[in-house]
Every structure is written in C-alpha cells, then in structure tokens.
DRENLO-81615 format. One record per residue (C-alpha): residue number from 1; residue in one letter; z negated, y negated, x negated. Coordinates in steps of 0.02 Angstrom, whole numbers, m for minus. Last residue first. Layout:
<rs>
{r NUM; A; {Z; Y; X}};
...
</rs>
This chain:
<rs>
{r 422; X; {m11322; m4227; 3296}};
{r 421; X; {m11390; m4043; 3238}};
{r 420; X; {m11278; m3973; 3367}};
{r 419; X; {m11105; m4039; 3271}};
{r 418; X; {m11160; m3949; 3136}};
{r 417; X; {m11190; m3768; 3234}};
{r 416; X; {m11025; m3807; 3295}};
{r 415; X; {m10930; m3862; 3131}};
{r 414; X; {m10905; m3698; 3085}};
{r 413; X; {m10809; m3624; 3240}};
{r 412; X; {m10711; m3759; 3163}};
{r 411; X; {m10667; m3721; 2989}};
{r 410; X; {m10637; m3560; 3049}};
{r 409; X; {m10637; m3420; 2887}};
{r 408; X; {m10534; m3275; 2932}};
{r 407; X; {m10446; m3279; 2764}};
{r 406; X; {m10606; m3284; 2676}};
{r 405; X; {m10598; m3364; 2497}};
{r 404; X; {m10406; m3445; 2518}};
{r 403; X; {m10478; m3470; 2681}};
{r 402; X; {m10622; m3602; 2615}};
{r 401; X; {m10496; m3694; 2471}};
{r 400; X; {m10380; m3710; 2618}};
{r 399; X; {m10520; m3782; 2723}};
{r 398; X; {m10569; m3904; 2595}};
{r 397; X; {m10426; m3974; 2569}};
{r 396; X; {m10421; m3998; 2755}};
{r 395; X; {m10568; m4081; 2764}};
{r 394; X; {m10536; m4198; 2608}};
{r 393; X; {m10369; m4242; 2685}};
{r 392; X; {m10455; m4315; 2849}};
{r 391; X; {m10599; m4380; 2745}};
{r 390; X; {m10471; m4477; 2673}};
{r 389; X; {m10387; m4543; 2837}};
{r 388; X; {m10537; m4594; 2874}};
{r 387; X; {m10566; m4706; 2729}};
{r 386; X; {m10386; m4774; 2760}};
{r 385; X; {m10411; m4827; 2968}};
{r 384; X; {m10255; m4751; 3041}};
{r 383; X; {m10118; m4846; 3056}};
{r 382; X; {m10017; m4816; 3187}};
{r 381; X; {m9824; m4855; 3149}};
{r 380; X; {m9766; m4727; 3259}};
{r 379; X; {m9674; m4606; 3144}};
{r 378; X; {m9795; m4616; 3005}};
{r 377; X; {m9938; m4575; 3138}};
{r 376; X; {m9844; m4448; 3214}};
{r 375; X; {m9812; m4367; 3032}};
{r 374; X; {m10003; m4380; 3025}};
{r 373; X; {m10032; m4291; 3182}};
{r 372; X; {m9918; m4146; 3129}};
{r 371; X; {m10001; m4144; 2960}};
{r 370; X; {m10179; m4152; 3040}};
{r 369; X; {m10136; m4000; 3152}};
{r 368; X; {m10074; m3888; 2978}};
{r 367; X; {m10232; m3938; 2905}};
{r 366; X; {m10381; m3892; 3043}};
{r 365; X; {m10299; m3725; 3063}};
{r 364; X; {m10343; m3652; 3222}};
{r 363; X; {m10335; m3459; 3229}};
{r 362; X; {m10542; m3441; 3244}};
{r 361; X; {m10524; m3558; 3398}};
{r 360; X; {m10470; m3411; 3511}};
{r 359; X; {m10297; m3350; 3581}};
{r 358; X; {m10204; m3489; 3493}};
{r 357; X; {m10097; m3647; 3584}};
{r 356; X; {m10264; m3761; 3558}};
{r 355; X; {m10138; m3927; 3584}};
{r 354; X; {m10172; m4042; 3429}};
{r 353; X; {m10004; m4070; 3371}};
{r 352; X; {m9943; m4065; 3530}};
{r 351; X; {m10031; m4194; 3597}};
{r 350; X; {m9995; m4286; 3476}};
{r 349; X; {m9826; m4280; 3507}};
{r 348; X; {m9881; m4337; 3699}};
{r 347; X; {m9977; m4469; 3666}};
{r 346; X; {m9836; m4527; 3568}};
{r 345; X; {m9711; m4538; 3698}};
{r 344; X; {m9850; m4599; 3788}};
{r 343; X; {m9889; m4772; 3719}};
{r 342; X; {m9702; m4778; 3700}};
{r 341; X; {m9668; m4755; 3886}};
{r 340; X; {m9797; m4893; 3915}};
{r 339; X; {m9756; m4995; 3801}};
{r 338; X; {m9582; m4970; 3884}};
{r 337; X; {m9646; m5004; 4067}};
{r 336; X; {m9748; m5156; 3992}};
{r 335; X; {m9579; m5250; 3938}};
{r 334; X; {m9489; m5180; 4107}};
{r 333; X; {m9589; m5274; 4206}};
{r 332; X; {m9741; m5206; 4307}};
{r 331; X; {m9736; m5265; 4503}};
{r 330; X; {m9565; m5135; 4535}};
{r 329; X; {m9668; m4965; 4530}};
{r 328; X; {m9799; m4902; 4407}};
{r 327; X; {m9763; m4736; 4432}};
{r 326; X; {m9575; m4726; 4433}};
{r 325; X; {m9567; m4841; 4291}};
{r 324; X; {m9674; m4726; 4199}};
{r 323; X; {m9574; m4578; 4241}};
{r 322; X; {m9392; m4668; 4196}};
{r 321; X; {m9479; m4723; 4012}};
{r 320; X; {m9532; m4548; 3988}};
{r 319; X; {m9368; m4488; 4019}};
{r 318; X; {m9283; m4626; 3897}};
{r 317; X; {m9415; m4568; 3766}};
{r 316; X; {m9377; m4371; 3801}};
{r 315; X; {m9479; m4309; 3631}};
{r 314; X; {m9445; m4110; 3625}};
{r 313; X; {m9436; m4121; 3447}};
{r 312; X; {m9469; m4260; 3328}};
{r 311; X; {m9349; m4379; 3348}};
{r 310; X; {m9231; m4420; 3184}};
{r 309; X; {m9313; m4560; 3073}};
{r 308; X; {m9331; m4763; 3105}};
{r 307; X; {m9329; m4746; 3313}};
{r 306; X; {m9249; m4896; 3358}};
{r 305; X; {m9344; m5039; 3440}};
{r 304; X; {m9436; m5042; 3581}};
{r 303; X; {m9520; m5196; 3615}};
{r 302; X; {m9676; m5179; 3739}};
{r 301; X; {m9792; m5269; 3620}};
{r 300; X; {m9914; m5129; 3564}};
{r 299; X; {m9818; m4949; 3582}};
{r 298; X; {m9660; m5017; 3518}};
{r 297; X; {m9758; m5149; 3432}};
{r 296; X; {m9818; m5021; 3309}};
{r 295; X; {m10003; m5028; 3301}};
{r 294; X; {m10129; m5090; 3210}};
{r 293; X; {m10318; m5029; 3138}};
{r 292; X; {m10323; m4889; 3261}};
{r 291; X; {m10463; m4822; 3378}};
{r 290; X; {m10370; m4847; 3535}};
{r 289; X; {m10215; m4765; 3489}};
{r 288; X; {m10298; m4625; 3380}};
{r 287; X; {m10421; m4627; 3526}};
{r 286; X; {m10272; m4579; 3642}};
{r 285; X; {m10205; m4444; 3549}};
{r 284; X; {m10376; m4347; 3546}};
{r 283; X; {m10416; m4374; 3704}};
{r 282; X; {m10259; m4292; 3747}};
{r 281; X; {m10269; m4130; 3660}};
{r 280; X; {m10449; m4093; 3723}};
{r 279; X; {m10459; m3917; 3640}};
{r 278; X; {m10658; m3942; 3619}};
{r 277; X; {m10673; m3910; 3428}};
{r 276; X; {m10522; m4030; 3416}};
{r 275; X; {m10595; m4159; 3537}};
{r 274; X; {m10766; m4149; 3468}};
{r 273; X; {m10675; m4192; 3287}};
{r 272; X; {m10598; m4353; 3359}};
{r 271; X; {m10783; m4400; 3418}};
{r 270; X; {m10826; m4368; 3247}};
{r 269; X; {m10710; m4482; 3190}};
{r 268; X; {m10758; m4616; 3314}};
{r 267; X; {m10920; m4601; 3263}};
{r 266; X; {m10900; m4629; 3085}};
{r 265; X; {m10785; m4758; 3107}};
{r 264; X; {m10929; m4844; 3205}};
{r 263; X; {m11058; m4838; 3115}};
{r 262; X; {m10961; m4878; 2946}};
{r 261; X; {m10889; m4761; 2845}};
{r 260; X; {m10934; m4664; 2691}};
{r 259; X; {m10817; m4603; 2563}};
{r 258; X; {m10884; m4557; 2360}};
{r 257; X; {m10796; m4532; 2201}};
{r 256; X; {m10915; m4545; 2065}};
{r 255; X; {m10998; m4416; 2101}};
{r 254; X; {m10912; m4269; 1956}};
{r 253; X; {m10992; m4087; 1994}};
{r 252; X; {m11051; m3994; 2159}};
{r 251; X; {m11165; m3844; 2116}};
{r 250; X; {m11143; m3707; 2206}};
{r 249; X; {m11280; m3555; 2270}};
{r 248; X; {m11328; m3355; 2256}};
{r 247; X; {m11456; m3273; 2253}};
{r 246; X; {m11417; m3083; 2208}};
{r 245; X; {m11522; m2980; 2291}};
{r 244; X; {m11733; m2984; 2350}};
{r 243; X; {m11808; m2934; 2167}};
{r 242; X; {m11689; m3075; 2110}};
{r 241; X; {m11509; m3063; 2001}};
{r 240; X; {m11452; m3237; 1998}};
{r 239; X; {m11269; m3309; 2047}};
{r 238; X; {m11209; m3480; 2012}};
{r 237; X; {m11038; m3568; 2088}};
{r 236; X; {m10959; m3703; 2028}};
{r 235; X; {m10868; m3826; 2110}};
{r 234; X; {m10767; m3979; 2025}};
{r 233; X; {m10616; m3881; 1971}};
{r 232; X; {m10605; m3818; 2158}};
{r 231; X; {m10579; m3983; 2221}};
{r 230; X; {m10705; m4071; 2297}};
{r 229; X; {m10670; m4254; 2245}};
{r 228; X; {m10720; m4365; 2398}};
{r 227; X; {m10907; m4318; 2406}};
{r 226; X; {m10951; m4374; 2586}};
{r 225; X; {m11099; m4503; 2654}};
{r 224; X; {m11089; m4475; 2832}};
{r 223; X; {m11247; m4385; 2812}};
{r 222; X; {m11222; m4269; 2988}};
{r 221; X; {m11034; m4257; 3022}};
{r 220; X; {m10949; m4264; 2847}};
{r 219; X; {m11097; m4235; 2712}};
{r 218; X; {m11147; m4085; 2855}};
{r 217; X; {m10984; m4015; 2848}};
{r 216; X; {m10973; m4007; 2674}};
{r 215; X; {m11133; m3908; 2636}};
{r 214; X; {m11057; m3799; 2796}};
{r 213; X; {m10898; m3750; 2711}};
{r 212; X; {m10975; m3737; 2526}};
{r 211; X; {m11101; m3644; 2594}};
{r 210; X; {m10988; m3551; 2712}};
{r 209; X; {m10841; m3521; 2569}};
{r 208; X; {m10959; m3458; 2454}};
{r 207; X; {m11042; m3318; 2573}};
{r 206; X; {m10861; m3244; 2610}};
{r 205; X; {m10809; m3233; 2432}};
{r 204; X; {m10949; m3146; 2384}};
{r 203; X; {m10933; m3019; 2533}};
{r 202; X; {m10761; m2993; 2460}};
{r 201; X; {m10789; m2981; 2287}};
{r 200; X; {m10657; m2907; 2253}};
{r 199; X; {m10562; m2844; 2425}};
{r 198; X; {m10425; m3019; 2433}};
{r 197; X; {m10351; m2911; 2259}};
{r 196; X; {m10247; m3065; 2204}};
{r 195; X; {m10364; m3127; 2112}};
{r 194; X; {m10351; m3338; 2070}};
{r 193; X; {m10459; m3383; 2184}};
{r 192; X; {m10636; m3327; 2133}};
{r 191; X; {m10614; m3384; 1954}};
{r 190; X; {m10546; m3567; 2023}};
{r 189; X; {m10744; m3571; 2093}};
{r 188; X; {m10797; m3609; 1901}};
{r 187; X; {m10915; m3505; 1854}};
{r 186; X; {m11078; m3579; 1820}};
{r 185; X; {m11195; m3681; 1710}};
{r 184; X; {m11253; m3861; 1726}};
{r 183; X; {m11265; m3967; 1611}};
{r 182; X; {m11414; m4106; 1671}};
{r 181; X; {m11357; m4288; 1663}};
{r 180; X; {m11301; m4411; 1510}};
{r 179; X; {m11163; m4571; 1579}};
{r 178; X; {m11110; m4675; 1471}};
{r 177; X; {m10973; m4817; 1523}};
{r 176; X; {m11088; m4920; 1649}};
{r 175; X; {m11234; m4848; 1562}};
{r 174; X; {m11362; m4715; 1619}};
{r 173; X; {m11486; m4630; 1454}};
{r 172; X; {m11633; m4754; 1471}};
{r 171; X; {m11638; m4708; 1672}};
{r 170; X; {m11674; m4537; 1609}};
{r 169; X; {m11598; m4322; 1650}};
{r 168; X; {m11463; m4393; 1780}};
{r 167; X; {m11417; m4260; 1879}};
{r 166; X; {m11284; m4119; 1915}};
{r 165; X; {m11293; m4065; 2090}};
{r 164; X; {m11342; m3906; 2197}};
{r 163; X; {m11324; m3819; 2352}};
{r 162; X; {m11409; m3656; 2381}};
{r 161; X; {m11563; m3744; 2358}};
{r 160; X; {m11581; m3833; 2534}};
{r 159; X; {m11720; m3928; 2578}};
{r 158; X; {m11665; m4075; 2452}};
{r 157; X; {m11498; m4103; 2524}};
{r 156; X; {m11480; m4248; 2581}};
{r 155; X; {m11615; m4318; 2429}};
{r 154; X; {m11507; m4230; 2312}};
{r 153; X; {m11334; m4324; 2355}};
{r 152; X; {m11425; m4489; 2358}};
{r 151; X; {m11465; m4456; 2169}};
{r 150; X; {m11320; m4415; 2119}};
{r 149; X; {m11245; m4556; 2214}};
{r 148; X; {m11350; m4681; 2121}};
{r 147; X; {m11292; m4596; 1956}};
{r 146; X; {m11095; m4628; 1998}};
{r 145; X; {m11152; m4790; 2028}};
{r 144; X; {m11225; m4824; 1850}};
{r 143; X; {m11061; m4758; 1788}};
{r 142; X; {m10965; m4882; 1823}};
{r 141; X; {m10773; m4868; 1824}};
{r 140; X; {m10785; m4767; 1968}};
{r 139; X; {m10833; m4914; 2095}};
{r 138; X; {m10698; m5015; 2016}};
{r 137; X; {m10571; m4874; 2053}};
{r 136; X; {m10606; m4857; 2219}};
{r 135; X; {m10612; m5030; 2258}};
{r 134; X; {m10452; m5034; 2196}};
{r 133; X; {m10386; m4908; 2309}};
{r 132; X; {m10462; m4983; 2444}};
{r 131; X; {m10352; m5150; 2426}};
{r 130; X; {m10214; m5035; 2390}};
{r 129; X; {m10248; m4960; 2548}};
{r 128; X; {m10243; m5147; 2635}};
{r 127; X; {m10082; m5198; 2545}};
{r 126; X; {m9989; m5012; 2608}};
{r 125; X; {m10056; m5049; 2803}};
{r 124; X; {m9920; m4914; 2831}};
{r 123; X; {m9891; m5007; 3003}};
{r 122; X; {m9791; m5204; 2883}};
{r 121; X; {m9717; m5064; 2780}};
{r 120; X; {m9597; m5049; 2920}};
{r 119; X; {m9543; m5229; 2928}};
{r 118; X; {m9530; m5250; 2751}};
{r 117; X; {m9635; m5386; 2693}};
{r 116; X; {m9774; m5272; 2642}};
{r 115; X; {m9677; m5225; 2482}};
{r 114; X; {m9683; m5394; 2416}};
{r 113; X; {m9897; m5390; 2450}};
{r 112; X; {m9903; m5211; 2374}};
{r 111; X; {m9808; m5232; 2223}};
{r 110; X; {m9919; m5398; 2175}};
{r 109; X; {m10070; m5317; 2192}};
{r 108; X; {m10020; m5152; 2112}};
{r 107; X; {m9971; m5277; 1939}};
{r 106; X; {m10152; m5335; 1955}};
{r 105; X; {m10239; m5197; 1975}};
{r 104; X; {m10157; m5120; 1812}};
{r 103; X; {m10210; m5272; 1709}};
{r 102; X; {m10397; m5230; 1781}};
{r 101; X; {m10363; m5042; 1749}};
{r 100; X; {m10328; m5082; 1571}};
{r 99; X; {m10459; m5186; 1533}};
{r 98; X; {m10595; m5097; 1618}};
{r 97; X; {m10530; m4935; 1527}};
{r 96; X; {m10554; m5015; 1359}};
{r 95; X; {m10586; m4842; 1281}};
{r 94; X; {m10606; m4688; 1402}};
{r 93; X; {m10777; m4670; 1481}};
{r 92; X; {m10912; m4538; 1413}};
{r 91; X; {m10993; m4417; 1519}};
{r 90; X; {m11114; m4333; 1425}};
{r 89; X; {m11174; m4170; 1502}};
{r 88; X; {m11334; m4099; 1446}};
{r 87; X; {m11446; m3950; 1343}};
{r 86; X; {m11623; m4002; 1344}};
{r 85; X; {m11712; m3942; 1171}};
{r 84; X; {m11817; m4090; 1158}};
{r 83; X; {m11709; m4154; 1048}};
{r 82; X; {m11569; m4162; 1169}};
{r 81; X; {m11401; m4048; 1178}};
{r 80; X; {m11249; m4097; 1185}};
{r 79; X; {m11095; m4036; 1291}};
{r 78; X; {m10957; m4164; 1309}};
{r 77; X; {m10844; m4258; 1454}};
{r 76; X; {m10699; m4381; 1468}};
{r 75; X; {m10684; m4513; 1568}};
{r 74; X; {m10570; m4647; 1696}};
{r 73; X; {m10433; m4528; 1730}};
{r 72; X; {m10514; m4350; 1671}};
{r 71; X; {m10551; m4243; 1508}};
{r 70; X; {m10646; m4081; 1518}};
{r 69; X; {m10764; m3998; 1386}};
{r 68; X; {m10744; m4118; 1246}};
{r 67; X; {m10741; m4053; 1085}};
{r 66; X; {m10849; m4143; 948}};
{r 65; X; {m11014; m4057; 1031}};
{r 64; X; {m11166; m4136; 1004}};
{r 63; X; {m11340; m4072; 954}};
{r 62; X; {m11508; m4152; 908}};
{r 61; X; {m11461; m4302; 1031}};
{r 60; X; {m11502; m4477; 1027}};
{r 59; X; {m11523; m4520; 842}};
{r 58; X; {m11369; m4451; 775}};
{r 57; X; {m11253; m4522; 932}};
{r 56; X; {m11313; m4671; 860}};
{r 55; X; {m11419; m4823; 936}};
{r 54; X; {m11403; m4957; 1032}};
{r 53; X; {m11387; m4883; 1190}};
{r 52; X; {m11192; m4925; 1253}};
{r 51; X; {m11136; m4998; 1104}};
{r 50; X; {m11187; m4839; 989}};
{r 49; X; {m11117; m4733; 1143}};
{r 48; X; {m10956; m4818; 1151}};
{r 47; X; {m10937; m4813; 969}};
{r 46; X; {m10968; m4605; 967}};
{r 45; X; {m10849; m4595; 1077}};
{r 44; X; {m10693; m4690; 1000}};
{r 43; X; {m10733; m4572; 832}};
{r 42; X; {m10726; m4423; 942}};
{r 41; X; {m10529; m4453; 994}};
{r 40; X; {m10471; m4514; 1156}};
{r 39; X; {m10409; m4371; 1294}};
{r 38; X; {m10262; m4371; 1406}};
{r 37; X; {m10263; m4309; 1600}};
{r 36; X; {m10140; m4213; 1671}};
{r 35; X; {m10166; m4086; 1771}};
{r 34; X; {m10233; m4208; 1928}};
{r 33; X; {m10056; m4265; 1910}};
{r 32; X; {m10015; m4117; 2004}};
{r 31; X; {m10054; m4179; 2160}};
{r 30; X; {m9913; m4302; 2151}};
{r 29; X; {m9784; m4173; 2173}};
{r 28; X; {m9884; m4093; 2339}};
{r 27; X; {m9898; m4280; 2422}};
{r 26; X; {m9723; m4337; 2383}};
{r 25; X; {m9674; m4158; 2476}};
{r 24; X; {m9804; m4188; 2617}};
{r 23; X; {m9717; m4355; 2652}};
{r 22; X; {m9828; m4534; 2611}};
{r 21; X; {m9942; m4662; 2703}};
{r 20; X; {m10029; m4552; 2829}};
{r 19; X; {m10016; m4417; 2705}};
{r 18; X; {m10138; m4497; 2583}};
{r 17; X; {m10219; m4387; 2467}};
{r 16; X; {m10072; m4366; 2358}};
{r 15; X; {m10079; m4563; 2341}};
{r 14; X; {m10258; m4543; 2263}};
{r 13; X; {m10188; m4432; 2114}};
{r 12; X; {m10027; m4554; 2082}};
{r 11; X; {m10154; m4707; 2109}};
{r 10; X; {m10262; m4598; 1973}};
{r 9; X; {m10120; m4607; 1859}};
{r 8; X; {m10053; m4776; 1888}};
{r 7; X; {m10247; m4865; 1840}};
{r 6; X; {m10255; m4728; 1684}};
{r 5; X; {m10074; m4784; 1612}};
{r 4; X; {m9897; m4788; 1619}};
{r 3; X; {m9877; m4609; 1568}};
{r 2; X; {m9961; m4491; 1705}};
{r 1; X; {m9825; m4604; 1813}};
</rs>
C-alpha cells in the first residue's frame, strides 16, 4: 500500500483509525504507514512556490533550507527564514498530488460500490466512509483550509496560553499547495515517551498529559470542532524558565485534518460520554441502537440470520429469545420476539463492554471499552455514524498517549470539570 500511491497511503493511515470497519490487528499494521512517507526533490519545490506566488523562492525568503524537516502524505515541510528576520514553516505540497489523488478517488469509488453488494458489507457502511474519506482528502489537499482552521483553532483558545498553534504569518504567503506559518520551537512530546525510567520528569510528565488531556477535551465536548491528527509527532511541548517556575505549554502542529459534527451528532456523542462518566451501561447500548446510521436486520427487521463470527461470550441468543417471548406474551409474533431478542442480545454485550466493573472511575480505560463496543458494532451490523467513530479513536489515542505520560491519568475523571462548563 505505502507503494501505490499518496491517495492508498493515507486510506491505509485513515483505515487504522477505523475499528468499527476493520480488526484491531488490521488496525495496528496499518498504523505504521504513518512511517512512511516519501519526499520530492528541492527542484519540484521551488516550482511550486514560483507558480504558487509568482515569484522565486530567492525573492521571498532571505533563508531556505534545501532539507525538508518532515515529509507527509499530501506535503512536505522546510525551515526558512524571512527577510525581515522571521524564521517559518513552509509547507509545500507534493507534485501533481491533485492529479493523483483524483485518479486514486476514482479507482476507491468503484471498489467500494462492488464491495457493498455483499450482504455484510451492506452494515460496514464501507461506500459511505469512502465517501468521507474523500472528503477528507480534498479538504487536505488545500492549503487555504488548513489556514482557516489555524485560525479557528486560536480564537477557541485565545484565553489560554498554555496551548498553542502554528499560524499563518500573511494572507499573500497561503496557497492551495503553499502553505508559510510561524516555526515553532519545541521538543517533540515522543522525547517524553520514549524513557523507560516512569520517575524522570515525573511532575513534567504529569502537567503535559492534563493540558494536552483537557485542551482536547474541550475541542471534543465544548468547541466541537476537533484536531483529528494528534499524534505524538504532531505535539510539541515548550518549557521557559520565569521568575515564578518553569512555564510550561504545547503547541499543536499540522490542521489540516479536522472532525466536527453536526448538532445533533455532537450531542448524541456527548450524551454517550455522560453515560460512561456516569456508569449507565445500558443507556449507552441503547443510544448506539437508536442513534445509528443502519442496522442489521436481525435487530431491525426481526430476521435472524446466522451469527457471521463465533459468539462473543456469555451471549445466550436462544435464552434471550425464550425471555422476551415470555414477556411479551402470545399478541407479539415471533418476527418482533426475535428483533426483540436481537435488539437485546446486543444491548447486553454492550453492556458489558461499558459496565463500570472497577473500584473507582480512575481504573476505566476509555480505549479498551471502545474496542469491546466496536467489535459489537462489527458483530451486529450497527453502523456507527463515521465522523464519530473518529473522534471515538482520536479519544482513545489520546488517552494512551496521556497514561503513557501519567499512568494514573483518568481520561474521565477529566472530562468532569469539561462536561460542567456545558
């Protein structure tokens, strides 16, 4: 896949963001494609940037680095330096990218509507995400966006400086495929994870992961507008000797990936939140029902087909199915018993999956619960509404990133203050 070109490689990076649609095994290989990432050659920038403003790379900055500093799907990006002595990013896209994603658009079109036809594909809503997924990519391939969100980014957080974000330093310096902002200099938060001693820096540690945990947060429950990228390669963390301490604060890189919902996905995901902060197990399984884009017709229809994987455990369908009849008596027909008894078959694996089984709601881990409801999901044929299944993954990326910092980090006893300031 990182060889068939940039439209396949980012689907391969989006996919492992996706476990609603694929295994946690596909999801942990593809993940590494974020690793590899090729580069085009310094001539090829410096004719994108002539094109782009009209004039030489000469003319616009007093100092440019041939090197680029990182290298992603859709860009590449290099240190300059202005002549008014202003040291920036430039964020330069890869040669004919539209072209090539375009042509690789069109081949995922076609893949997705014959792979739709089969019956089981029909609850993965695989045509719709790779409807999104384009969208996605379209957004990303101009830059002018990515500078909007920039912008909206700051204004959310303007009364708080101890998060930060790259901007854009002119409106005559923003292209579709050029893109200059402000450099900004840190350590990268990868630095803090990779010791093994857990005592460095350990009140260091602890402070990054709740800004970074509560900056997040508030994107996700308060802004509903949510950087969909944060992974620790795009976080960087600065720290300044004052006459009070060390200040300290991040700086969230690369906006061109972005998730917001509508109204009302938004609320219903928070609503789903509540229910995990709350321990309300079965609220939360039955507004994955209600809330869904489809539904298997075992749980819709009434028809009961074969279960398409081995049972997950402790699932007693046919016992179910004798308890609801029992219930509802001989005026509901056995069609409607069985929705029924599907209905709640998977009420009651979610159930599980979000059960508060811990002494206190400092043990819950936000991730492992959303893999157990996503395998339900798979299982069920629910299809979960794509952009929230993002922020889903995002969350509990996040969370991992958070713990690996401060083991006894609780993404949810965070989210209360948050979830007050509603």
């Amino acid at each position: 896949m990182a060889a068939a070109g940039p439209c396949f490689l980012k689907l391969g990076q989006w996919a492992a963001t996706r476990p609603d649609l694929f295994s946690e095994a596909t999801c942990e290989q593809l993940s590494a494609l974020h690793d590899n990432c090729p580069e085009h050659s310094f001539a090829e920038t410096k004719r994108i940037i002539l094109e782009s403003f009209g004039y030489p790379i000469e003319l616009i900055f007093a100092e440019f680095d041939e090197v680029p500093v990182a290298s992603g799907t859709i860009a590449q990006v290099y240190r300059a330096r202005t002549f008014d002595g202003q040291e920036v990013a430039v964020k330069v896209s890869h040669p004919h990218i539209v072209r090539k994603v375009e042509a690789d658009l069109r081949l995922l079109h076609g893949f997705a509507s014959m792979i739709q036809i089969l019956p089981r594909m029909k609850y993965m809503a695989f045509k719709e995400s790779i409807e999104q997924f384009a969208l996605t990519m379209i957004a990303q391939l101009d830059f002018r966006y990515e500078a909007r969100n920039m912008r909206r980014f700051a204004r959310n957080f303007e009364h708080d400086d101890s998060v930060n974000f790259a901007m854009p330093i002119s409106p005559d310096l923003i292209s579709n495929n050029v893109l200059v902002e402000t450099y900004q200099q840190g350590i990268p938060l990868k630095k803090f994870l990779r010791s093994d001693d857990l005592s460095e820096n350990h009140d260091l540690r602890g402070k990054i992961a709740k800004i970074g945990i509560d900056a997040y947060l508030r994107m996700l429950l308060i802004h509903n507008f949510v950087h969909a990228d944060l992974h620790p390669g795009n976080i960087l963390v600065q720290l300044e000797d004052t006459e009070a301490g060390t200040k300290l604060n991040i700086t969230l890189l690369d906006c061109g990936l972005v998730t917001e919902l509508s109204d009302e996905d938004s609320n219903n995901f928070v609503e789903l939140f509540v229910t995990l902060v709350e321990g309300d197990a079965r609220r939360g399984a039955e507004l994955m029902i209600d809330r869904a884009r489809m539904v298997d017709k075992r749980i819709s229809s009434g028809v009961q087909p074969k279960p398409t994987r081995t049972p997950l455990p402790h699932r007693d369908v046919k016992g179910k199915q004798q308890r609801v009849d029992d219930d509802i008596g001989e005026h509901v027909d056995e069609t409607e018993a069985q929705r029924l008894a599907w209905r709640e078959a998977f009420i009651d694996d979610v159930s599980k999956a979000l059960s508060l089984e811990y002494e206190n709601i400092s043990d819950i881990q936000v991730s492992r619960v959303m893999r157990e409801l996503f395998s339900a999901a798979r299982h069920y044929g629910v299809q979960i509404e794509p952009n929230f299944a993002t922020l889903v993954v995002g969350t509990a990326v996040l969370e991992g990133v958070g713990r690996q910092l401060n083991p006894r980090l609780s993404l949810l006893e965070a989210a209360l203050p948050v979830l007050l300031r509603r």
